[in-house]
PDB file of N, CA, C and O in Angstrom, chain B, residues numbered from 101:
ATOM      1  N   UNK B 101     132.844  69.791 103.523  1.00  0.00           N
ATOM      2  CA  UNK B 101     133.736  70.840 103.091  1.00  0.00           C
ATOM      3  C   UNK B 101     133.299  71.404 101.739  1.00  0.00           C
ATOM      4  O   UNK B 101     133.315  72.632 101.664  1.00  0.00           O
ATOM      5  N   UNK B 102     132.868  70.643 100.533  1.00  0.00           N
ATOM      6  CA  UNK B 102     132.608  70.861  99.367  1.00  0.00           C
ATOM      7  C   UNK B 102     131.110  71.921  99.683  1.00  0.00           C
ATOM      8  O   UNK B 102     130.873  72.830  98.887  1.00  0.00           O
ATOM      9  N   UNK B 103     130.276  71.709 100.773  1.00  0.00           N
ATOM     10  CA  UNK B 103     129.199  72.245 100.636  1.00  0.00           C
ATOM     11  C   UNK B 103     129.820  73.567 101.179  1.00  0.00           C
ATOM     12  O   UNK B 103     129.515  74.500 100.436  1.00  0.00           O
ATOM     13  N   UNK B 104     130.536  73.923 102.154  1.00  0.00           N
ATOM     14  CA  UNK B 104     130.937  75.221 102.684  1.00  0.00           C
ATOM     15  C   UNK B 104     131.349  76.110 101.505  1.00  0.00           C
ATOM     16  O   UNK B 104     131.109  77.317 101.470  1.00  0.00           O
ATOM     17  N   UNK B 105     132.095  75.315 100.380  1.00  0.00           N
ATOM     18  CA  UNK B 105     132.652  76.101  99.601  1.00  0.00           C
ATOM     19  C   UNK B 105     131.486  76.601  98.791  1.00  0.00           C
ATOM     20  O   UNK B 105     131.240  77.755  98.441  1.00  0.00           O
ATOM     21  N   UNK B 106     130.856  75.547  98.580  1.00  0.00           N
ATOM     22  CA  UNK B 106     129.640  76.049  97.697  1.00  0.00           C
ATOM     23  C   UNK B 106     129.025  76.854  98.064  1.00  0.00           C
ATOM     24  O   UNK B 106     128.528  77.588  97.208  1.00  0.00           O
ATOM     25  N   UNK B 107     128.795  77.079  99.228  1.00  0.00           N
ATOM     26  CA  UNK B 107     127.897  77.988 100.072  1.00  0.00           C
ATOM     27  C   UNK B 107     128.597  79.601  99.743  1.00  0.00           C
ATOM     28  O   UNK B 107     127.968  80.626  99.481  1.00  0.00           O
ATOM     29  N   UNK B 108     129.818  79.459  99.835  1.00  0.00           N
ATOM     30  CA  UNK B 108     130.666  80.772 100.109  1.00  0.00           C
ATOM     31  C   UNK B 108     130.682  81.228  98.730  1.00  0.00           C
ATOM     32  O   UNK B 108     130.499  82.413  98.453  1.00  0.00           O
ATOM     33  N   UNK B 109     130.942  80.136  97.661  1.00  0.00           N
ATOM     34  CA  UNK B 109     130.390  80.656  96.322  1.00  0.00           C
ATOM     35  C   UNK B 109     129.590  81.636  96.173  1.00  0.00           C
ATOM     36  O   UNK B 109     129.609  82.866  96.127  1.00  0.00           O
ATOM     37  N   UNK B 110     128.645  80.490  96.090  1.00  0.00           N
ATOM     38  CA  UNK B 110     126.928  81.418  95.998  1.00  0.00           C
ATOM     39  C   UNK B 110     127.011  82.548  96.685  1.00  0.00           C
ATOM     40  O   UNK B 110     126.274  83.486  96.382  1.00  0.00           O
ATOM     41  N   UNK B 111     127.721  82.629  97.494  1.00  0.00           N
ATOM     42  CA  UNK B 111     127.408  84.065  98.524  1.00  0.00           C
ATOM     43  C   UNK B 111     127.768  84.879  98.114  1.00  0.00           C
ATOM     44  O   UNK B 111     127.017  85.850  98.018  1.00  0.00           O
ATOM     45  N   UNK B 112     129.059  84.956  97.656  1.00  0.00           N
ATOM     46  CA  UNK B 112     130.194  85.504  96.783  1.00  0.00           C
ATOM     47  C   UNK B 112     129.683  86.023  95.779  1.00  0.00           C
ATOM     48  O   UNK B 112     129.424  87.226  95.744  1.00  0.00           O
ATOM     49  N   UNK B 113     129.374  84.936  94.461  1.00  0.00           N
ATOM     50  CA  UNK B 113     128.370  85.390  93.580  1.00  0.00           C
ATOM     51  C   UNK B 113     127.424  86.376  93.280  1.00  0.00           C
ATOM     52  O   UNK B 113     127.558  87.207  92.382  1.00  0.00           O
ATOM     53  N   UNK B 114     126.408  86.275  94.084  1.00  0.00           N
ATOM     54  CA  UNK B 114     125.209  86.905  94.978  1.00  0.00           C
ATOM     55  C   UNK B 114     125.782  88.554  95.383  1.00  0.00           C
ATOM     56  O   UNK B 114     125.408  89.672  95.029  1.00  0.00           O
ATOM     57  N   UNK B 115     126.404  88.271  95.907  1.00  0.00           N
ATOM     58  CA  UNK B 115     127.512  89.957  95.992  1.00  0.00           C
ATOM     59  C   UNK B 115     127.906  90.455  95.058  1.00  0.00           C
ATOM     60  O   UNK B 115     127.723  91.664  94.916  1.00  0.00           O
ATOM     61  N   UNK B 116     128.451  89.859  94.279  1.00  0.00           N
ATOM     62  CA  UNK B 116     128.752  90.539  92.858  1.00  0.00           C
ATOM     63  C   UNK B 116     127.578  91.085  92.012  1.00  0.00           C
ATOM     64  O   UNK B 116     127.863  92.010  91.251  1.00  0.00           O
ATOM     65  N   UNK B 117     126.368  90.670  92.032  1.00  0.00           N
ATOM     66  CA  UNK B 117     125.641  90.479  91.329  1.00  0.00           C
ATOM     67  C   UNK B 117     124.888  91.802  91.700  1.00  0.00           C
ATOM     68  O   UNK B 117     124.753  92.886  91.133  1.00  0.00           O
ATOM     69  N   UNK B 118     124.581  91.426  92.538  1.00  0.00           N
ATOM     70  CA  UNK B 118     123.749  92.430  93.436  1.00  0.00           C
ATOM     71  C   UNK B 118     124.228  94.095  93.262  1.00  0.00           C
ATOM     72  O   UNK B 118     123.572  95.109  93.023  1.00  0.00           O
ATOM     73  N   UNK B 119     125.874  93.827  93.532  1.00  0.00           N
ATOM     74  CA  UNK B 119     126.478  95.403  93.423  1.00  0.00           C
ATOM     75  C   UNK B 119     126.353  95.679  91.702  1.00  0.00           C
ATOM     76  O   UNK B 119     125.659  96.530  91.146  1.00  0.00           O
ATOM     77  N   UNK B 120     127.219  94.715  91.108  1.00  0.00           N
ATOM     78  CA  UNK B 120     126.868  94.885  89.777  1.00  0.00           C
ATOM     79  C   UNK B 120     125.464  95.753  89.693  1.00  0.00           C
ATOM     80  O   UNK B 120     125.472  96.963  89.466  1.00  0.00           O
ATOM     81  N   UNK B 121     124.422  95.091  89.875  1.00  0.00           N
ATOM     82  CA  UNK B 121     122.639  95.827  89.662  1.00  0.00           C
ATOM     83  C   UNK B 121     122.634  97.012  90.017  1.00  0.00           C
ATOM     84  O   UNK B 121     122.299  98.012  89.383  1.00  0.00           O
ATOM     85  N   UNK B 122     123.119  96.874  91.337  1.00  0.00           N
ATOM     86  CA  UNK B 122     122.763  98.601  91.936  1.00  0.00           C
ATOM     87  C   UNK B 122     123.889  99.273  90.548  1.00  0.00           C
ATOM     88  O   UNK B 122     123.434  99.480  89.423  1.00  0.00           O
ATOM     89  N   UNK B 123     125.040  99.476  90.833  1.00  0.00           N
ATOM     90  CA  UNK B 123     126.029 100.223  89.893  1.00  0.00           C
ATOM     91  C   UNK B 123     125.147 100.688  88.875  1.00  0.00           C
ATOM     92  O   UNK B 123     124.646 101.811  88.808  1.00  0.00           O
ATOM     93  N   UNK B 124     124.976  99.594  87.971  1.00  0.00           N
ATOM     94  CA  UNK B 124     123.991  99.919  87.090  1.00  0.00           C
ATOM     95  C   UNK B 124     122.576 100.613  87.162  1.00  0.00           C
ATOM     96  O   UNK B 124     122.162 101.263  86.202  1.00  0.00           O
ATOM     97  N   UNK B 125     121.972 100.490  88.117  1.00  0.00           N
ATOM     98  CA  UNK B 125     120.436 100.979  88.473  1.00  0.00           C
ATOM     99  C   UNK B 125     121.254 102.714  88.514  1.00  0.00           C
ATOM    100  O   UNK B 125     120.745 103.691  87.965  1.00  0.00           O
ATOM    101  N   UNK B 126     122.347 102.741  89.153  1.00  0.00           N
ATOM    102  CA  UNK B 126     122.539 104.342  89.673  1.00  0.00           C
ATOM    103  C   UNK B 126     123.126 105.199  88.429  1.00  0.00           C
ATOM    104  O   UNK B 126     122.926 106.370  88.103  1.00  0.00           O
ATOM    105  N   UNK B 127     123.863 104.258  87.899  1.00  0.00           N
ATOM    106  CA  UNK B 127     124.358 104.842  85.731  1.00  0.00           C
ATOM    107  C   UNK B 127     122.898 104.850  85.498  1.00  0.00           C
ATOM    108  O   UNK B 127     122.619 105.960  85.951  1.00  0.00           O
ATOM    109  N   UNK B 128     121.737 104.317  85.071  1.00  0.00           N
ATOM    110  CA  UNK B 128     120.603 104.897  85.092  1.00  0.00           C
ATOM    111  C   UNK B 128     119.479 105.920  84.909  1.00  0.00           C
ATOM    112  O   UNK B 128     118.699 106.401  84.087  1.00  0.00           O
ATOM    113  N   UNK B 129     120.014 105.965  86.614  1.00  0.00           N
ATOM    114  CA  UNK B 129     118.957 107.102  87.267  1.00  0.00           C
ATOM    115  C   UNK B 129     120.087 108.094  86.945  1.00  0.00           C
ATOM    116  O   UNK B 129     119.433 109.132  86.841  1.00  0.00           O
ATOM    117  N   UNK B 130     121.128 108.371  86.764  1.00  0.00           N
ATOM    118  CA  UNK B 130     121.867 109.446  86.418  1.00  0.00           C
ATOM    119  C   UNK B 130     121.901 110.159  84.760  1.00  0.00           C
ATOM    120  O   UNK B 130     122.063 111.318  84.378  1.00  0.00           O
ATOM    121  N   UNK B 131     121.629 108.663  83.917  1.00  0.00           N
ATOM    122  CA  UNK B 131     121.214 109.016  82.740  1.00  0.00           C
ATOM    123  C   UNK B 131     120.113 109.442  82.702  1.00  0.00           C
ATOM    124  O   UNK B 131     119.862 109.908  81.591  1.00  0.00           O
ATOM    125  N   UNK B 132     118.987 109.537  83.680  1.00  0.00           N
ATOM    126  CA  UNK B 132     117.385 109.344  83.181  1.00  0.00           C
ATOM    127  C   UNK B 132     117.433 110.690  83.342  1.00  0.00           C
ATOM    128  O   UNK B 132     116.775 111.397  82.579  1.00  0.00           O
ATOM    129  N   UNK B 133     118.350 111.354  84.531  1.00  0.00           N
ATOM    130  CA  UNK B 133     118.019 112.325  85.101  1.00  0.00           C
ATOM    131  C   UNK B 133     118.863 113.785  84.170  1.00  0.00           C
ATOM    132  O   UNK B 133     118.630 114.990  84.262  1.00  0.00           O
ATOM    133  N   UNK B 134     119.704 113.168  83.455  1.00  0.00           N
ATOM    134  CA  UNK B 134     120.090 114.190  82.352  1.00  0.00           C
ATOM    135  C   UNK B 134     119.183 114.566  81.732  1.00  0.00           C
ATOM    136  O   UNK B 134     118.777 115.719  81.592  1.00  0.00           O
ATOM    137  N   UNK B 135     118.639 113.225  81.140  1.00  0.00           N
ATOM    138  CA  UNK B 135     117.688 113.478  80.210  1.00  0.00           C
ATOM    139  C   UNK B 135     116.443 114.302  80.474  1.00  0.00           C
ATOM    140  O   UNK B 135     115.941 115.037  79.624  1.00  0.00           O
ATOM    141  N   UNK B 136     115.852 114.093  82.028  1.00  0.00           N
ATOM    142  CA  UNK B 136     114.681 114.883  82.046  1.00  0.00           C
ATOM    143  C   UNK B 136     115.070 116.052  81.838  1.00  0.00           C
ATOM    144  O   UNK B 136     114.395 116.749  81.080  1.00  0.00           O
ATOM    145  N   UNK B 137     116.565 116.729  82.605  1.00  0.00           N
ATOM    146  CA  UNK B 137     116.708 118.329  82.434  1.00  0.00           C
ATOM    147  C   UNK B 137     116.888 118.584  81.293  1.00  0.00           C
ATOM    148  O   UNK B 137     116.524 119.711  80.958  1.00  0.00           O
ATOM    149  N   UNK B 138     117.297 117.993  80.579  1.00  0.00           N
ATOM    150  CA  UNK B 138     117.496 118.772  78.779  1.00  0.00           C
ATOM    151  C   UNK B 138     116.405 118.501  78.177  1.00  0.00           C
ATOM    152  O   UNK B 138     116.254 119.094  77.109  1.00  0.00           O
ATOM    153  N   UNK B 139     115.200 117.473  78.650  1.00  0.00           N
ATOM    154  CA  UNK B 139     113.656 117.545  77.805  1.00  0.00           C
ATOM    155  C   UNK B 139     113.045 118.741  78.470  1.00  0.00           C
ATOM    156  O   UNK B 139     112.375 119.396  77.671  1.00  0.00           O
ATOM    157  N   UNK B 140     113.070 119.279  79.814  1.00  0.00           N
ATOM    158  CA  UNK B 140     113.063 120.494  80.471  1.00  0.00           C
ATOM    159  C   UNK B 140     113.152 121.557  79.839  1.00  0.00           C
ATOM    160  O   UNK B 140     112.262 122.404  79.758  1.00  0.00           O
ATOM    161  N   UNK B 141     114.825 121.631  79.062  1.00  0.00           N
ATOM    162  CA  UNK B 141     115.436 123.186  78.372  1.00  0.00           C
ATOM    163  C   UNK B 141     114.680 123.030  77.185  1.00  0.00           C
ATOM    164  O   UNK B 141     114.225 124.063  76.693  1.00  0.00           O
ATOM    165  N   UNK B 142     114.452 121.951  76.623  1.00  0.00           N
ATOM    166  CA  UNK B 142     113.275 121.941  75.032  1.00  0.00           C
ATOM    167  C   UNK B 142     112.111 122.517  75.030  1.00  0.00           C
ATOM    168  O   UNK B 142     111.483 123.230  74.248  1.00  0.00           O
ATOM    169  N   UNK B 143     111.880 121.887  76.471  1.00  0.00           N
ATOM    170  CA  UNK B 143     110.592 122.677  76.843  1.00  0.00           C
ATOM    171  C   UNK B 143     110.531 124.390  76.678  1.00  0.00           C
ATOM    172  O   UNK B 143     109.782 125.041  75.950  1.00  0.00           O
ATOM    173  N   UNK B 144     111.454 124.815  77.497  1.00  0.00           N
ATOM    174  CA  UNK B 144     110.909 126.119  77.889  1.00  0.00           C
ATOM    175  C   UNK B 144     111.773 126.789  76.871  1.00  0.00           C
ATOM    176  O   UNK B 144     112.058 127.986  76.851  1.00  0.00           O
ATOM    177  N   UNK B 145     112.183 125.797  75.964  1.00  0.00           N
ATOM    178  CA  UNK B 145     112.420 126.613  74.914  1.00  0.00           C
ATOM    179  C   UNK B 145     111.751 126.927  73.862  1.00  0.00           C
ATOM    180  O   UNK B 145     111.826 127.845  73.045  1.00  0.00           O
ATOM    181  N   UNK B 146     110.971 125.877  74.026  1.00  0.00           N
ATOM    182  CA  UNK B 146     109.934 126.621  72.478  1.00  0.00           C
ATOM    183  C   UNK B 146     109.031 126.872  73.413  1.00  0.00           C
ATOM    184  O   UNK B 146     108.099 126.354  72.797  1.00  0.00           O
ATOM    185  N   UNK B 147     108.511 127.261  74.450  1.00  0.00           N
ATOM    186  CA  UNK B 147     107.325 127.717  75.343  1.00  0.00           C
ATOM    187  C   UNK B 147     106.361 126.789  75.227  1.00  0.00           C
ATOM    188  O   UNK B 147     105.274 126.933  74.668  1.00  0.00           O
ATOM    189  N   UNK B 148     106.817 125.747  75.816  1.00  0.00           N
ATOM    190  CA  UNK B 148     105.634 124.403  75.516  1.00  0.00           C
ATOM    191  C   UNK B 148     105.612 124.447  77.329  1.00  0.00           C
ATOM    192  O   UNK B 148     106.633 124.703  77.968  1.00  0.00           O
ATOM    193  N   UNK B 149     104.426 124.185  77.910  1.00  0.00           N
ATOM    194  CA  UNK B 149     104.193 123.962  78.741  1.00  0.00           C
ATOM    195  C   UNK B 149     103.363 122.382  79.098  1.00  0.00           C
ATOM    196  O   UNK B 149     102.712 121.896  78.173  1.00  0.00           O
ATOM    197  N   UNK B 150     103.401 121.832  80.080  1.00  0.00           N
ATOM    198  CA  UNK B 150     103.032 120.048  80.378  1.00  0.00           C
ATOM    199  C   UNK B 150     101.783 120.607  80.907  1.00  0.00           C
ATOM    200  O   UNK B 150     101.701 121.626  81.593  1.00  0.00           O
ATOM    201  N   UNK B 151     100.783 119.826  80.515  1.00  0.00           N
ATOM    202  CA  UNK B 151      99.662 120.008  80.163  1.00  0.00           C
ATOM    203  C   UNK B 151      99.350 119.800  82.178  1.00  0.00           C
ATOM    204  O   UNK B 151     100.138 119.156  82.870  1.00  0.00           O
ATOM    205  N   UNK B 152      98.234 120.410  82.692  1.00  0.00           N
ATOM    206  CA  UNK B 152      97.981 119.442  84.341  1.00  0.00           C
ATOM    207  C   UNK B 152      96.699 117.992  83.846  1.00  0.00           C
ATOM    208  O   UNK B 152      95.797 117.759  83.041  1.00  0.00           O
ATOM    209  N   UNK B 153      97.376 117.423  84.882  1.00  0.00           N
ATOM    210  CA  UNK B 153      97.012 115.839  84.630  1.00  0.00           C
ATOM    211  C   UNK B 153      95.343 116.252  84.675  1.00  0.00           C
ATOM    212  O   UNK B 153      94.990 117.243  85.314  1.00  0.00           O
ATOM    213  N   UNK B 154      94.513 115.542  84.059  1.00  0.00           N
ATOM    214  CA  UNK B 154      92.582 115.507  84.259  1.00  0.00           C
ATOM    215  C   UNK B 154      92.915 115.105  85.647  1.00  0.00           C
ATOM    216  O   UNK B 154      93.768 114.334  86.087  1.00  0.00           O
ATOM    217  N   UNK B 155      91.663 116.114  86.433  1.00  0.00           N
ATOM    218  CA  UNK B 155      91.572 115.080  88.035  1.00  0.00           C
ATOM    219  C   UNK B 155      91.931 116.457  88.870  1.00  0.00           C
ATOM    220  O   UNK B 155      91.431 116.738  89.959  1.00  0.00           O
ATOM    221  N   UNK B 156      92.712 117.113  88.288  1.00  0.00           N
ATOM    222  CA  UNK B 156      93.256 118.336  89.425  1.00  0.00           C
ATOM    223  C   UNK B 156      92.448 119.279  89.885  1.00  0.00           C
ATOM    224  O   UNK B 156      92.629 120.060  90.818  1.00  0.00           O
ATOM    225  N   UNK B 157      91.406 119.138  89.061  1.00  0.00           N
ATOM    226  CA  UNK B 157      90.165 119.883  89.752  1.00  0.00           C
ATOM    227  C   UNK B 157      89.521 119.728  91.429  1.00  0.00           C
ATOM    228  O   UNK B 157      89.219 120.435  92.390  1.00  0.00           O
ATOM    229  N   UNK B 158      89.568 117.954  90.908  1.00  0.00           N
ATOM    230  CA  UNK B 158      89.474 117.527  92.410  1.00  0.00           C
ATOM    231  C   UNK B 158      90.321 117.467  93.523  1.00  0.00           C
ATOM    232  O   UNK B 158      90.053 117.337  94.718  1.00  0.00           O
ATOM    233  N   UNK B 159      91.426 117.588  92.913  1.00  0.00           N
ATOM    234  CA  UNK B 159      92.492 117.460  94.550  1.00  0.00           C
ATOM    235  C   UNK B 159      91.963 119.069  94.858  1.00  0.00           C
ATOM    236  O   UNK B 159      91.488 119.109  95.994  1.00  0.00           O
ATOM    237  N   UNK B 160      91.914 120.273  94.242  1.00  0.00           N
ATOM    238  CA  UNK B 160      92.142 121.106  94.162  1.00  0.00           C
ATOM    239  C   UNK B 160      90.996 121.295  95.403  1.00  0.00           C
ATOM    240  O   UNK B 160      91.127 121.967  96.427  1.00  0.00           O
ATOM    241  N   UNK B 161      89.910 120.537  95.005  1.00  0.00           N
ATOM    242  CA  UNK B 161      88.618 120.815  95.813  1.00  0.00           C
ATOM    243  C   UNK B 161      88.962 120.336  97.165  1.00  0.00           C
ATOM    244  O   UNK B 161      88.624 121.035  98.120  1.00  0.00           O
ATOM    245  N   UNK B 162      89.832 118.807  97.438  1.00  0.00           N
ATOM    246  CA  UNK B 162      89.683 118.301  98.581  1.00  0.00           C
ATOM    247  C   UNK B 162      91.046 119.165  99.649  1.00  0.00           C
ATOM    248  O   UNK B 162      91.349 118.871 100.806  1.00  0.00           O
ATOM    249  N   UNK B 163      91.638 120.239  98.793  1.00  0.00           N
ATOM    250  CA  UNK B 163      92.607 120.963  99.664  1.00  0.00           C
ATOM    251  C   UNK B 163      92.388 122.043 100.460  1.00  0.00           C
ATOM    252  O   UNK B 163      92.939 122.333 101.522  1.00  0.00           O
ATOM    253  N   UNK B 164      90.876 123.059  99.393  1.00  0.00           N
ATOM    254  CA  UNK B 164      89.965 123.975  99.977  1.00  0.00           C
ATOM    255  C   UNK B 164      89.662 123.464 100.822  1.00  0.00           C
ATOM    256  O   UNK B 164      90.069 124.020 101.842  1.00  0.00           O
ATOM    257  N   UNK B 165      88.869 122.244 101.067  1.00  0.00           N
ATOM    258  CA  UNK B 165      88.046 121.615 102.217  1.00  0.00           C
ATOM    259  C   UNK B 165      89.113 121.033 103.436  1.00  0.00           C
ATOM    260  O   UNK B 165      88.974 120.255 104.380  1.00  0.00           O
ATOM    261  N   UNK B 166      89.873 121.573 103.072  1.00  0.00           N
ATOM    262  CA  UNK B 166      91.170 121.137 104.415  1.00  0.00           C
ATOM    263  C   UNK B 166      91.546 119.635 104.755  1.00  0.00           C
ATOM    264  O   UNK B 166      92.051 119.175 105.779  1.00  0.00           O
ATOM    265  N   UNK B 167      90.976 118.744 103.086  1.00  0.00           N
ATOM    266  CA  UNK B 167      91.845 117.150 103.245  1.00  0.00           C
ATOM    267  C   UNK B 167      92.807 116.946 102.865  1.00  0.00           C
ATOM    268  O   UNK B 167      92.958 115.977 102.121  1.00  0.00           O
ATOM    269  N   UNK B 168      93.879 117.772 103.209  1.00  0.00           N
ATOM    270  CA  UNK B 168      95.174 117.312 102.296  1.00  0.00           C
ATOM    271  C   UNK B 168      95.547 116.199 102.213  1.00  0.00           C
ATOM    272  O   UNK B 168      95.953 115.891 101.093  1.00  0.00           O
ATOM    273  N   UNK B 169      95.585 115.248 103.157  1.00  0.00           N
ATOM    274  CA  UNK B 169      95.758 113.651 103.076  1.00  0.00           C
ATOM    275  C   UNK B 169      95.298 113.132 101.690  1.00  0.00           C
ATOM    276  O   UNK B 169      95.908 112.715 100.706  1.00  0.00           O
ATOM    277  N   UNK B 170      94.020 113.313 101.979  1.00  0.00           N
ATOM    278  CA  UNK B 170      93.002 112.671 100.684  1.00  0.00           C
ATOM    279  C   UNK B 170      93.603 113.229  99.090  1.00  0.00           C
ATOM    280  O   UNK B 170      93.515 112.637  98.015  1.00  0.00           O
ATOM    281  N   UNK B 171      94.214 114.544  99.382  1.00  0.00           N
ATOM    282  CA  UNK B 171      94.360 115.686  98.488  1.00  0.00           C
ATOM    283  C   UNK B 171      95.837 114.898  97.716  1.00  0.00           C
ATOM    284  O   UNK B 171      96.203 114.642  96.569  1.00  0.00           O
ATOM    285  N   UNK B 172      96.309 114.740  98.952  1.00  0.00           N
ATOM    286  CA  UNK B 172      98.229 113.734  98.149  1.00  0.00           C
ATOM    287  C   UNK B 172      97.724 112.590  97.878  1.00  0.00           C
ATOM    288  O   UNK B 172      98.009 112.123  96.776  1.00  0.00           O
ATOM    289  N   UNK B 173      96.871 111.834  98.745  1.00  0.00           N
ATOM    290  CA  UNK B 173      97.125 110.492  97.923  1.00  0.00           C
ATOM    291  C   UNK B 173      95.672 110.797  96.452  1.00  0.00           C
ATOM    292  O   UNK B 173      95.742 109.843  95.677  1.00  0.00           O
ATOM    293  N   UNK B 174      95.225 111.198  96.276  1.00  0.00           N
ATOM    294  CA  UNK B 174      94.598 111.469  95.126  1.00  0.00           C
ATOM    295  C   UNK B 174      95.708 111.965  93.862  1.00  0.00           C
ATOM    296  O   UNK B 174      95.665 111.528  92.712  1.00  0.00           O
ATOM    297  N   UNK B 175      96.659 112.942  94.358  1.00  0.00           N
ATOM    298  CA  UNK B 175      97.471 113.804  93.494  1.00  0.00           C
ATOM    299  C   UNK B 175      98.450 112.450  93.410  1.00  0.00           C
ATOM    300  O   UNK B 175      99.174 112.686  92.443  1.00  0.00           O
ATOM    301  N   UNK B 176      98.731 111.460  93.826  1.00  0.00           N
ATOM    302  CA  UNK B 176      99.681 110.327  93.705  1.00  0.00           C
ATOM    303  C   UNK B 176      98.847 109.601  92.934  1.00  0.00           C
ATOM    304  O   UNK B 176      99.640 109.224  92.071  1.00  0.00           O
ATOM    305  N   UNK B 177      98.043 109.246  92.706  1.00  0.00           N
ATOM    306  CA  UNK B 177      97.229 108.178  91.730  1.00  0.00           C
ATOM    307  C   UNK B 177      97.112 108.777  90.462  1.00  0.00           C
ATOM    308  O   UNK B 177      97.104 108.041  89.475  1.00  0.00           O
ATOM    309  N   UNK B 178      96.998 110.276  90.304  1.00  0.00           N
ATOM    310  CA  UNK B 178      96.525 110.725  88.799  1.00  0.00           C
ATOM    311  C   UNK B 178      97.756 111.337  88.298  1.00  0.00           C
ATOM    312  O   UNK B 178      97.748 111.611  87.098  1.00  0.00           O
ATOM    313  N   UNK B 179      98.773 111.600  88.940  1.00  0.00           N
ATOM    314  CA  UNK B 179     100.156 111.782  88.449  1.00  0.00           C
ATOM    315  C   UNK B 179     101.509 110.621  88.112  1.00  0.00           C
ATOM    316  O   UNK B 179     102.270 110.480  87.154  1.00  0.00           O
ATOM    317  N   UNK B 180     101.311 109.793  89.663  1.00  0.00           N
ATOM    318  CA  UNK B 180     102.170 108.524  89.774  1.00  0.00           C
ATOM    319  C   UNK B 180     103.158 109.287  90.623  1.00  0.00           C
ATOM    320  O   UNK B 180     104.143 108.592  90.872  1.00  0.00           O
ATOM    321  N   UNK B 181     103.212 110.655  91.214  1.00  0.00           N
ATOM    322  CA  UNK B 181     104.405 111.144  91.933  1.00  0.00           C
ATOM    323  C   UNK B 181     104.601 110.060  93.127  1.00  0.00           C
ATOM    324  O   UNK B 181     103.950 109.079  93.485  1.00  0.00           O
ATOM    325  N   UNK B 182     105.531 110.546  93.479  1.00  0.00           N
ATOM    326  CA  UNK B 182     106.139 110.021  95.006  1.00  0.00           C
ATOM    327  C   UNK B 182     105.681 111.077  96.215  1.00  0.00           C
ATOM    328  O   UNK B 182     105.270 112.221  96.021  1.00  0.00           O
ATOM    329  N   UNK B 183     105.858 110.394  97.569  1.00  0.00           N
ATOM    330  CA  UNK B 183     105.513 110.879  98.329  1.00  0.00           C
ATOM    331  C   UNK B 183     105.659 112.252  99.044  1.00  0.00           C
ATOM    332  O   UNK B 183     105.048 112.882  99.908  1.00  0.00           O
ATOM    333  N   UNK B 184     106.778 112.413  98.258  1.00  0.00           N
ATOM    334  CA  UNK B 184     107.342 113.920  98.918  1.00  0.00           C
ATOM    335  C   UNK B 184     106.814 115.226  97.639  1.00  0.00           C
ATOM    336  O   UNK B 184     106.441 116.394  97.758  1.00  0.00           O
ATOM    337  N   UNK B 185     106.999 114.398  96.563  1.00  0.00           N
ATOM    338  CA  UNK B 185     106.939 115.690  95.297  1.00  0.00           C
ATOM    339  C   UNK B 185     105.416 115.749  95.153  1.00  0.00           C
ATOM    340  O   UNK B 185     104.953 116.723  94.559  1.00  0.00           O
ATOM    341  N   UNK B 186     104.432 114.638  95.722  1.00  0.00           N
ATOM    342  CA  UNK B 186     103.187 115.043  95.633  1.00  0.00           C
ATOM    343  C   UNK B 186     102.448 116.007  96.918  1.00  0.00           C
ATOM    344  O   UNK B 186     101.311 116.478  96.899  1.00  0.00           O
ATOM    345  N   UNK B 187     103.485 116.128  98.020  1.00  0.00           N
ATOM    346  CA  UNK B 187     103.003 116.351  99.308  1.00  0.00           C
ATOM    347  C   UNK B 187     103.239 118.188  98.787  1.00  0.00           C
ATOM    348  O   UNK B 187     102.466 119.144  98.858  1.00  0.00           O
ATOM    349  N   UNK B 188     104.775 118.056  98.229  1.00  0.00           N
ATOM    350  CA  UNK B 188     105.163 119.763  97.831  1.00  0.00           C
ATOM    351  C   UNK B 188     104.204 120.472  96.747  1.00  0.00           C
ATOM    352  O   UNK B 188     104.112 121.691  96.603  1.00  0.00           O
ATOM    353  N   UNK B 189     103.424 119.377  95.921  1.00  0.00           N
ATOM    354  CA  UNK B 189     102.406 120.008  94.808  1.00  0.00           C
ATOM    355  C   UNK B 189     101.141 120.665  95.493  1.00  0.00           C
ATOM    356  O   UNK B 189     100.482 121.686  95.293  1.00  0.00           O
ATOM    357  N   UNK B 190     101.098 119.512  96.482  1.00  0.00           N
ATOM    358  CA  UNK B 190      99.204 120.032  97.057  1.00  0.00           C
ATOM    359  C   UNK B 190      99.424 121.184  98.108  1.00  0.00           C
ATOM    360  O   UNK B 190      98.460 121.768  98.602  1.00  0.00           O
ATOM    361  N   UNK B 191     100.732 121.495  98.433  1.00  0.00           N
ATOM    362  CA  UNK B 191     100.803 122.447  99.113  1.00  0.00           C
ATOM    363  C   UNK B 191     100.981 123.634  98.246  1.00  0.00           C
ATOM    364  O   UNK B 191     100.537 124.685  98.710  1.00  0.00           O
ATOM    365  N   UNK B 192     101.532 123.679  97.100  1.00  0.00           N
ATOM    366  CA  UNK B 192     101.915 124.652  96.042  1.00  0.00           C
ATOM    367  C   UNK B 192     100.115 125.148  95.591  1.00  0.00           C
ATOM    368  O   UNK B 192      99.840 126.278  95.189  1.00  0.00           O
ATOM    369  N   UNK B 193      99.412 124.390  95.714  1.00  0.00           N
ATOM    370  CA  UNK B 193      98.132 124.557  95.066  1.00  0.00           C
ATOM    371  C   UNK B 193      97.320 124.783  96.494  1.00  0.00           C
ATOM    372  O   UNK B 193      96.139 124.983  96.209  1.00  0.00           O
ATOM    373  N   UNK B 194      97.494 124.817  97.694  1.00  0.00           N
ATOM    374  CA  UNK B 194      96.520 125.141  98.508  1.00  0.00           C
ATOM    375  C   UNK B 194      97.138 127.008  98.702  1.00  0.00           C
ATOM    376  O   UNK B 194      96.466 127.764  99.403  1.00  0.00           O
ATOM    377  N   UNK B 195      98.282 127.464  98.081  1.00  0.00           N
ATOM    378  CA  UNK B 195      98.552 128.610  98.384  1.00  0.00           C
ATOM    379  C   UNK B 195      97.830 129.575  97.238  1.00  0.00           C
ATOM    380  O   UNK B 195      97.942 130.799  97.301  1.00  0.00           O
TER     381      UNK B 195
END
């Protein structure tokens, strides 16, 4: 009996914990994500533009040559994007 309880503890626990993390992970990404848009309005407020990463020469080349595959996961290694915002770049640059 003592072990059931223990068990249901820990489980219990473990649930709390867990939601606790996420809660927090999502206060976060909600703070992070303020922040990028107002480092955004700084930006284009004094007309500072983000430099393109070294390397874009080459995706640039492997998109002419019709590898876009090669073209995203290249544009994912020299940026660090994710899969979707690097897929929408190499298409922005094959136009």
């Amino acid at each position: 009996m003592n072990t059931l309880f223990l068990l249901l503890a820990l489980i219990a626990t473990t649930g709390w914990i867990t939601s606790t993390v996420a809660l927090r992970l999502k206060a976060l990404e909600r703070r992070a994500d303020g922040l990028e848009r107002r480092l955004g309005l700084v930006l284009d407020h004094f007309g500072i533009e983000e430099p393109e990463p070294a390397g874009l020469d080459d995706v640039r080349a492997l998109v002419r040559d019709g590898r876009t595959v090669e073209a995203i996961r290249d544009y994912r290694r020299l940026t660090g994007a994710g899969l979707a915002e690097a897929k929408q770049a190499v298409e922005a640059l094959s136009v």
